[in-house]
N, C-alpha and C positions, 0 to 999 in steps of 0.2 A: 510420599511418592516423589520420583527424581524429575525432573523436569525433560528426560529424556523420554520418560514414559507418557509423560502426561501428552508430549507431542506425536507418540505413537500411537496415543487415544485418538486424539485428535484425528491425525490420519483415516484411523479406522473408522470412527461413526464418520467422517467425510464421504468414505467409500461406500460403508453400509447404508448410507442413506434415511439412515433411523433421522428423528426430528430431535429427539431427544434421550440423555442420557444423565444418570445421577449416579454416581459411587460414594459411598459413604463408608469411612471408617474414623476409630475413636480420636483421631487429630485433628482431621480436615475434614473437607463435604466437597466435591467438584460434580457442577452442574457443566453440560457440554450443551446447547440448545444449537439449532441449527432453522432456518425461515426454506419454505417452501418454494420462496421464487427463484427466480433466475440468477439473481444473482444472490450468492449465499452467504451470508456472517453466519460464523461461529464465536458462541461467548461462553469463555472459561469465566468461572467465578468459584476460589477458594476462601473457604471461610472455616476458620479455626472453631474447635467445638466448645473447649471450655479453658482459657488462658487466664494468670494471674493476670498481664497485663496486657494493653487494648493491642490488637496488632489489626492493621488497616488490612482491607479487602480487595486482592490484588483481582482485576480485572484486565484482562488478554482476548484480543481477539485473533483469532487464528488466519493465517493465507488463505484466501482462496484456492480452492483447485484449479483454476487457472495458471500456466506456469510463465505465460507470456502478457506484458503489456496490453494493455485493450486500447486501440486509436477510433475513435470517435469525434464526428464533428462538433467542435465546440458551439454550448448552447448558446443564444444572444444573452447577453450579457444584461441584468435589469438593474443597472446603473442609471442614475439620471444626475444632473449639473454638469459638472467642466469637462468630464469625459463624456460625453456623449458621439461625439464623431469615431472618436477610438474606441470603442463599445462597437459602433454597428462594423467596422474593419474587421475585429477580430470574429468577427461569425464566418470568413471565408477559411479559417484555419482548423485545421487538426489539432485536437487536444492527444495528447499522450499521458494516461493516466499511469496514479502509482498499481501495479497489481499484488500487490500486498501491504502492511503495515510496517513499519522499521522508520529507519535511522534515513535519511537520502543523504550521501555522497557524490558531490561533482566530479571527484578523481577517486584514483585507486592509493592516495597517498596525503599528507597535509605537503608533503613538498614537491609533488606530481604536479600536471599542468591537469587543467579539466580536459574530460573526455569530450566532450563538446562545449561549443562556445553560441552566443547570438552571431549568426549570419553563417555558421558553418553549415555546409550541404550533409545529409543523411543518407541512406539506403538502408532497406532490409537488412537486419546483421549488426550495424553498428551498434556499440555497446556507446549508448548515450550518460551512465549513471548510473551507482550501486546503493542497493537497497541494504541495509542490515538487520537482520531481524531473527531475533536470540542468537546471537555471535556468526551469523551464517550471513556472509556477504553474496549476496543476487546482482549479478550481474544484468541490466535491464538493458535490450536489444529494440531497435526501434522496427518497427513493424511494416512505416510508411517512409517512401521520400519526397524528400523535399528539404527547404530551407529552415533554419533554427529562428523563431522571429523572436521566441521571449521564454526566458527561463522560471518558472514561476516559482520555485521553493527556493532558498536560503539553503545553503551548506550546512551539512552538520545538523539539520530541524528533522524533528520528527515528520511522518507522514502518513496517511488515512490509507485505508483499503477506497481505491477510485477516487483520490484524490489529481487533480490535474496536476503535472509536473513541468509539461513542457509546452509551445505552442507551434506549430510546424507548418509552413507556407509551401502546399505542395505544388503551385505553379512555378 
């Protein structure tokens, strides 16, 4: 199965709402599970049927159907020792989560400037950072305005489904 198909699967049980899905043929086995809450993982899990040699079990979680950023007030932070004053600060900020799994890119280039910087102002629309995720770069739009207070990922690092990326000072 090509991997364009298998994201076509994907798509599909997303849409149909099934919880679960198993295809089995004489190479592989792909299990597609899907959770019942609100917010949804999907986990691809292939697994060879009978190989001379060990080959590892690729595990993939799919995007959400979401196709926008989720901003949310960032939780308090359950840090204790030398940050503690900067801990209870940052409960007044927007978190700007990843809304899918991929690659996080500052810029659209390695010899580009970042799309945004700490202290630069935001609005609805602006593309803050691109997400890559199987060769398909997501351009990620910021939801909320305000001010950029702290960039929380590394260049080039992987990143989670909801994982926090950004932190946004909307006064």
């Amino acid at each position: 199965m090509k991997l364009n198909e298998i994201q076509e699967l994907i798509k599909f049980v997303s849409k149909s709402g099934a919880t679960c899905v198993e295809i089995e043929q004489p190479d592989f086995k792909i299990t597609i599970k899907t959770e019942s809450k609100v917010k949804t993982k999907k986990e691809v899990v292939a697994v060879p049927a009978v190989q001379p040699a060990p080959v590892p079990v690729a595990q993939v979680q799919a995007p959400a159907p979401a196709p926008a950023p989720i901003a949310a007030p960032a939780p308090a932070p359950a840090e204790n020792g030398a940050k503690g004053g900067a801990a209870e600060d940052e409960s007044n900020y927007i978190t700007i989560n990843a809304p899918m799994v991929g690659t996080f890119y500052r810029s659209s280039g390695p010899d580009k400037d970042a799309f945004i910087n700490v202290g630069d102002d935001v609005k609805p629309g602006k593309v803050l950072c691109i997400v890559e995720a199987m060769k398909l770069f997501n351009e990620i739009e910021s939801e909320v305005s305000g001010k950029i207070v702290k960039v929380l990922v590394d260049d080039a690092t992987p990143v989670e489904y909801d994982q926090p990326l950004f932190l946004v000072d909307p006064a």
